[in-house]
N, C-alpha and C positions, 0 to 999 in steps of 0.2 A: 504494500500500500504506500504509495506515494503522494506529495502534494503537491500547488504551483499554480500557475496560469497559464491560461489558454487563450485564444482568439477563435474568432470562425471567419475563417476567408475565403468567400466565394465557395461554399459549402465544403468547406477542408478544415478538420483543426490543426493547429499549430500550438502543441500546448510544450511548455518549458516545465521541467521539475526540479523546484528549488524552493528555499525560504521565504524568499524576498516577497515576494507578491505586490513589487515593481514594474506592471507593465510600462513605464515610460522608459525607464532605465533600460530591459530589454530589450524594448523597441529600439530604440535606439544603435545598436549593436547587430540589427542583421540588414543585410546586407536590400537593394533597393528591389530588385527583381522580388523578393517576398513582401514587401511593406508596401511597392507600388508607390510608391514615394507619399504615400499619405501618412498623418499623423496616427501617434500610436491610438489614439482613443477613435479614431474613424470605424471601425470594424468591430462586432459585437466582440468582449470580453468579460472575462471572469476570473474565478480560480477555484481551487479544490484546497481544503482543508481538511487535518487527520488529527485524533486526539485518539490516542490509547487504540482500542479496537474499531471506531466509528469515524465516517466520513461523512463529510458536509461537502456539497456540489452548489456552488452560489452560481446560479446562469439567471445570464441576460435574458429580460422578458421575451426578446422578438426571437429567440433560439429554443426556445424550449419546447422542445420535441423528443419524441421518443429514441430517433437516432441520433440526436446531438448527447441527448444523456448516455447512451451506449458505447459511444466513439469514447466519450470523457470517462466512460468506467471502464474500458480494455486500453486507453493512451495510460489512467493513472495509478492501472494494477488493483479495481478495487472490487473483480469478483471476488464474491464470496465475503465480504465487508459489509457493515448495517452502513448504508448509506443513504443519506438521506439527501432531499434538494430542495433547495430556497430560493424563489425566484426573486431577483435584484432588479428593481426597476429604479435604482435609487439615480438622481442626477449624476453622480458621477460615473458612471455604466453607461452612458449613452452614447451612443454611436449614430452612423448617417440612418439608420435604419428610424426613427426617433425624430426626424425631421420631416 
């Protein structure tokens, strides 16, 4: 079980696993051909959170479907984990999807 942030881009995740749950800072760091030269908050994001044996999945309202939760529970290793999902529609979570 792993944790981190993710994106969805152009129906692809791109999710990072680490502590930080920095996507600016990330973003930042790859390269133009993935980012399309938009900024890092353009593209729905999130992250995944782990405590002891249970996982928390915070996704973006405009993503929440049953294959973006799927993709984010086999990228962050969390078969067979109580995992549960919180949908984030908070202002900082917005993407162009939101305009």
């Amino acid at each position: 079980m792993t944790k981190g942030i993710f994106w969805l881009i152009d129906g692809q995740l791109l999710c990072f696993k680490d502590d930080t749950y920095n996507h600016q800072r990330t973003w930042e760091t790859l390269p133009r051909d993935v980012t399309g030269g938009m900024p890092y908050n353009y593209y729905p994001r999130d992250r995944v959170e782990s405590k002891r044996d249970r996982a928390l999945i915070y996704l973006n309202h405009n993503i929440c479907t049953e294959t973006v939760i799927a993709g984010i529970t086999h990228e962050f290793e969390l078969s067979g984990v109580t995992t549960d999902v919180k949908i984030d529609g908070s202002k900082h979570y917005k993407c162009y999807l939101d305009e």
